[in-house]
C-alpha positions as CSV (number, residue, x, y, z in Angstrom):
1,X,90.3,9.8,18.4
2,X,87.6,8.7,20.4
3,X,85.1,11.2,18.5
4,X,86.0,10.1,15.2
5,X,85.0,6.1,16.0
6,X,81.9,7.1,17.4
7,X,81.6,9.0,14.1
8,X,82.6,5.9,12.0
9,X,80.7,3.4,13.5
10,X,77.3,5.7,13.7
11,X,78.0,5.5,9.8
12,X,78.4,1.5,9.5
13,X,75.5,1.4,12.0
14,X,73.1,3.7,9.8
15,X,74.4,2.1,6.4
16,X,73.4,-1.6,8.1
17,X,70.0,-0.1,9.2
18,X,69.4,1.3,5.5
19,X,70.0,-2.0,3.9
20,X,68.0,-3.7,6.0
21,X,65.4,-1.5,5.8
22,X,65.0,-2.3,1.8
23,X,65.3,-5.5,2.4
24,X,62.3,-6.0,4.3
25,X,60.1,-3.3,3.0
26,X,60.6,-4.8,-0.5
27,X,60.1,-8.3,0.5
28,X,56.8,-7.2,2.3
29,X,56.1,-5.2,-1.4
30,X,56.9,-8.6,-3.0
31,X,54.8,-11.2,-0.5
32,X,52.2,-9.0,0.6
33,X,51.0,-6.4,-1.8
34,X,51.4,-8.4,-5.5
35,X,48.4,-10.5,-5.4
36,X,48.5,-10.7,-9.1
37,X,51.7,-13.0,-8.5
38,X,50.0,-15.3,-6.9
39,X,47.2,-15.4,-9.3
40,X,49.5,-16.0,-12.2
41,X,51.3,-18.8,-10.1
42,X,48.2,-20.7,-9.6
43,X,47.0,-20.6,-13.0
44,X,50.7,-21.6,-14.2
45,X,50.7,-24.5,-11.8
46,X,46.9,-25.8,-12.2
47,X,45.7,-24.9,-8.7
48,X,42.5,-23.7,-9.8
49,X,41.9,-26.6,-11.8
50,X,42.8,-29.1,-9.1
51,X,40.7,-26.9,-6.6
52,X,37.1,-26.2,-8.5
53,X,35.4,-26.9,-5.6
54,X,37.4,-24.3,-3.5
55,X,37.4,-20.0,-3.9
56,X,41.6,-20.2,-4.2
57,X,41.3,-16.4,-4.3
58,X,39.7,-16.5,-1.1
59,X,41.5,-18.5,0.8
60,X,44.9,-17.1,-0.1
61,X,43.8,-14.0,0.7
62,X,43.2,-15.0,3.8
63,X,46.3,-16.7,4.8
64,X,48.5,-13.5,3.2
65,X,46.3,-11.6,5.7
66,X,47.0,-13.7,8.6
67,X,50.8,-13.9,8.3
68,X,50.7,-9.9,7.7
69,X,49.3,-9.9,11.0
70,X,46.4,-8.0,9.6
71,X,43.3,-10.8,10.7
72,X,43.3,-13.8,13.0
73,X,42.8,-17.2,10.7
74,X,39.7,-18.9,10.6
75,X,40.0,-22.8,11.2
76,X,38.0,-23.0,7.9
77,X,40.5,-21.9,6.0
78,X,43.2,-24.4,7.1
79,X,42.6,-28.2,6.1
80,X,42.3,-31.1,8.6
81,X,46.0,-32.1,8.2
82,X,46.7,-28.1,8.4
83,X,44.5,-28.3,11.6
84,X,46.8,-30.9,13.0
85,X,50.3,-29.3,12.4
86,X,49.2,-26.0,13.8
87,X,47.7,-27.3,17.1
88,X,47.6,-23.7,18.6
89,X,44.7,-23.0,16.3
C-alpha cells in the first residue's frame, strides 16, 4: 500500500513539473525571443511616431535583455521618473 502512493504521487508530482515546465518555457518563447511582436505593437500603437527622437528598437532591446537577466541596465535607458521608482539603480 505504501509503495503504490509513493508511485501515485511521483506521478501527480512529475505531471505538475511537466505543466509547469511549458508554461514557463513558452512564456519565455513569447516575451523574450519574438522581437517582431513588439515591433508590430509599437507601430500599431504609434510609439515610433511619438518617439522620433528615441532608437525604440534600442531601448527595448535593452530592457528585454535586462529582465532576461542577460545585461545589467544602463541608467540611460530608464527616464528620470523611471530613475525615481527604481531607486536601486
Amino acid at each position: 500500500m505504501n509503495k503504490k502512493f509513493i508511485v501515485y504521487f511521483l506521478i501527480i508530482l512529475l505531471i505538475f513539473n511537466i505543466t509547469w515546465l511549458i508554461y514557463i518555457s513558452s512564456f519565455n518563447l513569447a516575451v523574450f525571443h519574438n522581437k517582431n511582436f513588439y515591433k508590430k505593437e509599437f507601430t500599431k500603437l504609434g510609439v515610433y511616431d511619438d518617439l522620433k527622437d528615441y532608437d525604440v528598437d534600442k531601448i527595448n532591446n535593452e530592457v528585454l535583455d535586462y529582465l532576461s537577466n542577460k545585461k545589467t541596465a544602463s541608467r540611460a535607458t530608464f527616464s528620470p521618473k523611471g530613475k525615481k521608482t527604481i531607486s536601486w539603480m
